[in-house]
ZAMARGU-4260 file (C-alpha; in steps of 0.2 Angstrom, whole numbers, plus 5000, padded with zeros to 4 digits):
<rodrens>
0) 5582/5433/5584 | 5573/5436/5567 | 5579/5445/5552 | 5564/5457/5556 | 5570/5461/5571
5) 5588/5461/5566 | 5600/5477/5568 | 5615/5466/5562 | 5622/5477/5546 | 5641/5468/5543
10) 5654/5485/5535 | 5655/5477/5520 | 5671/5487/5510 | 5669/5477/5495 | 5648/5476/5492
15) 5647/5477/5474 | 5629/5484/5469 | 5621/5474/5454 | 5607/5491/5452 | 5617/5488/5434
20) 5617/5472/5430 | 5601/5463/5439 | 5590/5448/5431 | 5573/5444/5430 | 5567/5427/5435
25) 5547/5432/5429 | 5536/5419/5438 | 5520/5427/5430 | 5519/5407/5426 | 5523/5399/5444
30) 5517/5412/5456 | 5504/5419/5446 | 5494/5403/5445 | 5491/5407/5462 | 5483/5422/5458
35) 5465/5421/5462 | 5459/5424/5445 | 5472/5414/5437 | 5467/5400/5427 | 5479/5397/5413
40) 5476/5385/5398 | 5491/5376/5389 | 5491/5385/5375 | 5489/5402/5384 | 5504/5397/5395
45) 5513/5396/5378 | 5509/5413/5374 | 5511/5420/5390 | 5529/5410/5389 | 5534/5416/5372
50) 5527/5435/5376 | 5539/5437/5391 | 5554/5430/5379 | 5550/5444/5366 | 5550/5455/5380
55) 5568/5449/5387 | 5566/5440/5402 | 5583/5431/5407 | 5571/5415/5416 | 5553/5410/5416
60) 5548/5398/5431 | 5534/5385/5429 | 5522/5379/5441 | 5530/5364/5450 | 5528/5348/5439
65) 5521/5337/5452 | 5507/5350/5455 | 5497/5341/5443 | 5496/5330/5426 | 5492/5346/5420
70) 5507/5356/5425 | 5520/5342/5422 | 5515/5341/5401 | 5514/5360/5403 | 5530/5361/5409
75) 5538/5349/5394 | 5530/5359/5383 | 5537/5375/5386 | 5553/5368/5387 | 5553/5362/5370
80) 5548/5380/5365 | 5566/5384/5361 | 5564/5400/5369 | 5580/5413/5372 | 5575/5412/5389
85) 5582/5399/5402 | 5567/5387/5409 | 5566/5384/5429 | 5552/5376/5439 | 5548/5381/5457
90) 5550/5364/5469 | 5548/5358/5487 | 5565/5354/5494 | 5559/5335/5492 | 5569/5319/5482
95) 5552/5316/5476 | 5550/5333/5469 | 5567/5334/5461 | 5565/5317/5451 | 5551/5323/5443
100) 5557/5339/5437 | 5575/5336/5433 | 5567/5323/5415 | 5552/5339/5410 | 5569/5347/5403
105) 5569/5362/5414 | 5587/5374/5412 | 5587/5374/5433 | 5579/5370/5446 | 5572/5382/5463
110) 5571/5374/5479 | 5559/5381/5494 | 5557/5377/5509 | 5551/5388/5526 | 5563/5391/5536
115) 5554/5403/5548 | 5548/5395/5566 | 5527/5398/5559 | 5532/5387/5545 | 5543/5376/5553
120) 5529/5373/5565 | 5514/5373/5557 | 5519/5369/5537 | 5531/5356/5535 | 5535/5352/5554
125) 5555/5350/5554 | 5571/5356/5563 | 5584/5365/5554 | 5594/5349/5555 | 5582/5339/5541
130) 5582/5357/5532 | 5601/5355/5529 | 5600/5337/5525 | 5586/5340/5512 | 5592/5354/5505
135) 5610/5343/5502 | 5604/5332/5496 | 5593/5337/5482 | 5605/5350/5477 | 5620/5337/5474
140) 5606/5327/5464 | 5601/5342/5452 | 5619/5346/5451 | 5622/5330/5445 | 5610/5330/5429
145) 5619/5346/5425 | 5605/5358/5428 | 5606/5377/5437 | 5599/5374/5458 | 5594/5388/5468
150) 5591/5385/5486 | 5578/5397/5494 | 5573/5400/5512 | 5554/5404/5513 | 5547/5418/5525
155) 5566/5422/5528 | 5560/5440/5536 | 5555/5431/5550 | 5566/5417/5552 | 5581/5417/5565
160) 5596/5425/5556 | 5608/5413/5561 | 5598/5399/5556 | 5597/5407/5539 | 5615/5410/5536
165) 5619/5395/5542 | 5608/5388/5529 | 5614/5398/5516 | 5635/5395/5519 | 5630/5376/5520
170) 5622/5377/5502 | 5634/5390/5495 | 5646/5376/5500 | 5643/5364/5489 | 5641/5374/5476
175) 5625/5380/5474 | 5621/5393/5458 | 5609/5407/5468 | 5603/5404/5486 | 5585/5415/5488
180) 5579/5426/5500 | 5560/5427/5501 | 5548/5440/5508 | 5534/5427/5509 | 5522/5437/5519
185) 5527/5454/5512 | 5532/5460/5530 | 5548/5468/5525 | 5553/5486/5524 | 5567/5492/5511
190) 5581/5495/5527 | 5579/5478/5531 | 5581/5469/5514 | 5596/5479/5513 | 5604/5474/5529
195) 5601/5457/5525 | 5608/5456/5508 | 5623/5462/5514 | 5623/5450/5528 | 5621/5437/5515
200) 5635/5444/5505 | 5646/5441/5517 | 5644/5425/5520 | 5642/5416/5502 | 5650/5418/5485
205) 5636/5413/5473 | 5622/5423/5467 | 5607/5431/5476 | 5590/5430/5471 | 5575/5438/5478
210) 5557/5438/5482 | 5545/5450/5488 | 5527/5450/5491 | 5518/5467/5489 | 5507/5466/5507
215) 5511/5480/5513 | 5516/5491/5498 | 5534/5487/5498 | 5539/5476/5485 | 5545/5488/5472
220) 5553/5496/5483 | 5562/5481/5492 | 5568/5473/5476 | 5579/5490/5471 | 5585/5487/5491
225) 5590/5472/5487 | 5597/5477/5471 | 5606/5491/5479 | 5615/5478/5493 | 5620/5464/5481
230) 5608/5454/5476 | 5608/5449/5458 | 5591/5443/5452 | 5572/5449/5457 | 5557/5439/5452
235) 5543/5447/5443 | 5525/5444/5439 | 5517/5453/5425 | 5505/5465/5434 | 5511/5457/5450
240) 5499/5446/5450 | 5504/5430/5463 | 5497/5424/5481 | 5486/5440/5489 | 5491/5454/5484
245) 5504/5449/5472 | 5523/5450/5469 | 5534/5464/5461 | 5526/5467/5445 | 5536/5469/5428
250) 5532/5484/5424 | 5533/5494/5440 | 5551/5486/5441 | 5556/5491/5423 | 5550/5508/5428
255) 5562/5510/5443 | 5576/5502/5434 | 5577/5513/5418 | 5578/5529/5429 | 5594/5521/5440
260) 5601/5510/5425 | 5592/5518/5407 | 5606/5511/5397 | 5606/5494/5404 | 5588/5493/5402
265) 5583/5500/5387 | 5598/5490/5382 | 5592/5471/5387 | 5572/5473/5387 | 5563/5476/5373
270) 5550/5491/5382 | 5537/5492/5370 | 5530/5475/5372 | 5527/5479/5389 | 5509/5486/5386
275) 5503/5470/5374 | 5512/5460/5387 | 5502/5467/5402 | 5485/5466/5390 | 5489/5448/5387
280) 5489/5443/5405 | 5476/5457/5409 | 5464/5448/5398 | 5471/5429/5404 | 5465/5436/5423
285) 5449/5444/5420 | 5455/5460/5426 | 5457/5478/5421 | 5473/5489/5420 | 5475/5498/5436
290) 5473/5518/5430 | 5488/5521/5441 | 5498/5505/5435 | 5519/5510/5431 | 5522/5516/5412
295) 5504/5507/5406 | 5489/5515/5415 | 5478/5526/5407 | 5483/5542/5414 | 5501/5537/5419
300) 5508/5552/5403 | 5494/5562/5408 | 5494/5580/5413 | 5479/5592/5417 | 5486/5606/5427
305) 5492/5620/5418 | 5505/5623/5425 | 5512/5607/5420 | 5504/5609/5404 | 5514/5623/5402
310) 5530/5617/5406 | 5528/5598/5398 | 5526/5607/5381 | 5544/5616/5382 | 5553/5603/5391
315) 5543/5585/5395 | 5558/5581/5407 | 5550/5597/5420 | 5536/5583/5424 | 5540/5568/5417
320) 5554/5554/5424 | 5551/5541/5411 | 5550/5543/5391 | 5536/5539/5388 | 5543/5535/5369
325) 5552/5521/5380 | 5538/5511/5380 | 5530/5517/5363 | 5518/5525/5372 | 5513/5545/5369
330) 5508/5558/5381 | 5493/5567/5381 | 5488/5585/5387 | 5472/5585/5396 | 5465/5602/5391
335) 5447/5599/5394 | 5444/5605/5411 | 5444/5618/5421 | 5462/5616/5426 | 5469/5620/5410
340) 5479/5634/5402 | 5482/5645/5392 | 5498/5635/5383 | 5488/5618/5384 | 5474/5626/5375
345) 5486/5637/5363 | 5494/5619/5357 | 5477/5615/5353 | 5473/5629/5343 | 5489/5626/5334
350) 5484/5608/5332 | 5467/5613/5326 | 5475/5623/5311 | 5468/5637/5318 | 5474/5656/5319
355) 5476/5666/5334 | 5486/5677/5347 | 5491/5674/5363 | 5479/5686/5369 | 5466/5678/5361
360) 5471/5663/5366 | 5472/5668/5385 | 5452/5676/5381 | 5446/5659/5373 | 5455/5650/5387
365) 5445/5659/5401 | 5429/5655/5391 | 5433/5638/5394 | 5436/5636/5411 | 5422/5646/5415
370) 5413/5631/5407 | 5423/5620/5416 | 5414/5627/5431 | 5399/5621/5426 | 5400/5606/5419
375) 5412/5592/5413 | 5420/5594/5396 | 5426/5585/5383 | 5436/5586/5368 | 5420/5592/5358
380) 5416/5606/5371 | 5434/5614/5370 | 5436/5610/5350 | 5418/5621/5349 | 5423/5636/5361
385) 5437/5639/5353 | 5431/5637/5332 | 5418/5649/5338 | 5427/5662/5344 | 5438/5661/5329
390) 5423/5663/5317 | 5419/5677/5327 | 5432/5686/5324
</rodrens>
């Protein structure tokens, strides 16, 4: 039976929820070289490495040192960064991976390796049995050079549930730091990354890390389940960039985190970075801001109806969840359509240093949205309506 299909929801009495207390593992680094724009220099990965430790991240994780010449020097140089940040690289759960990345001087160590029957079948081509083996193996030799291990099952949504918590008691035995649940293929809902957290909880004591793909527009929403059950750490990609359609990004999570944890958050990350940070990468990728992105798109503060005009000038909080003042960002009133009203337009009279009652507002206002009827209007066209009817007076 796989997890997908899985009714199995344990009555856990003592689930602690860690909505207060998560981590970020930001793999903007690892998982975003996948990315099909990505292409990151050395000294852009430095940047990249040093933005997200301004911004707060708990760990960055690296591109897998055997990848590459390439990624292995990359990988030693960003460890001698001295960033705030602890350093992991991303690894197969392979001996010969492990040797390699236990001397680039990596903080810990993430172990993969499918578990589900497509990968077992068609990836890597062995029985849970070797799995076991392996995955004892290398944790007991990344243990012993002192470093943090997580052991990961890949495509666990479709993998058999007792093979996976099998896996998972076996690791937390020998005293693995974080054991990983990944949504490789972004087929999970919200419901069933909760039932299996708290599945997992029941069965180990070490930490939980997750790991969700955004194919079917869940990811966000499956990292706060998984938050919400017990799991203790969600890895990010800035923009959620990664493999297809990406990962959780960043700022979409700090966007859903500061309305259940504000304290916490506003606490630990430094918000303000966050548009520079996405810029950064934006620029790195080759592509463009999405208008709708969490906190950072173009219209994310903006209001056009008037009636939302009206109410976001005496009390922002009537339309808005976030602060925009969070994230050093400001909101903007878009009066120059047909939309608008009469308060939008009278806080731009005001704003204009400009004299008149709310009658005469409410006249000027009407003026403009029958122009708005006609054609599109900008700030100019508004700013003109209005400077004429006040000379006319």
């Amino acid at each position: 039976m796989s997890v997908l299909s899985n009714p199995y929801s344990p009555n856990v009495a003592d689930l602690v929820s860690n909505v207060n207390k998560f981590q970020i593992i930001e793999s903007t680094l690892r998982e975003g070289e996948q990315f099909a724009n990505a292409f990151f220099s050395t000294e852009k990965k430095i940047e990249i490495a040093k933005a997200l430790d301004d911004f707060g991240v708990d760990y960055i994780e690296l591109t897998s040192p055997v990848a590459s010449e390439q990624s292995r020097r990359d990988c030693e140089a960003i460890c001698k960064l001295g960033l705030k940040a602890k350093i992991l690289t991303h690894i197969r759960c392979h001996m010969d991976d492990a040797k390699v990345a236990v001397e680039t001087g990596v903080d810990g160590v993430d172990v993969v390796i499918g578990t589900s029957k497509f990968l077992r079948q068609y990836s890597h081509g062995k029985d849970m049995n070797y799995i076991a083996k392996s995955a004892i193996e290398v944790i007991e030799f990344v243990k012993s050079k002192g470093l943090e291990i997580r052991f990961s099952s890949e495509d666990s949504f479709r993998s058999d549930i007792v093979d996976l918590l099998n896996i998972y008691k076996t690791v937390d035995k020998i005293g693995v730091d974080r054991v990983g649940i990944a949504d490789t293929v972004g087929c999970a809902n919200p419901r069933q990354v909760y039932d299996l957290v708290r599945s997992l909880k029941s069965v180990v004591s070490c930490d939980i890390e997750c790991h969700f793909h955004d194919d079917t527009g869940c990811a966000i929403g499956n990292a706060y389940s998984a938050l919400e059950g017990g799991a203790k750490l969600i890895d990010t990609c800035v923009l959620g960039i990664g493999e297809r359609n990406g990962i959780v990004p960043l700022g979409g999570l700090m966007a859903r985190m500061i309305v259940s944890a504000p304290e916490y958050v506003k606490s630990k990350y430094n918000l303000k970075k966050l548009r520079d940070l996405e810029t950064l990468v934006a620029e790195a990728v080759e592509v463009n801001l999405p208008f709708n992105n969490p906190i950072t798109g173009f219209c994310a503060f903006t209001h056009k109806a008037g009636i939302h005009a009206k109410a976001i000038l005496a009390n922002p909080s009537t339309y808005e969840i976030l602060n925009p003042a969070d994230f050093g960002i400001t909101r903007y009133i878009h009066f120059a359509n047909k939309l608008t009203g009469w308060n939008a337009i009278k806080s731009r009279v005001e704003q204009l240093n400009l004299q008149l009652t709310d009658d005469q507002v409410k006249e000027v206002t009407q003026k403009i949205k029958q122009m708005g009827d006609i054609r599109p209007l900008g700030i100019d066209d508004v700013d003109s309506v209005i400077k004429d009817y006040h000379s006319a007076l």
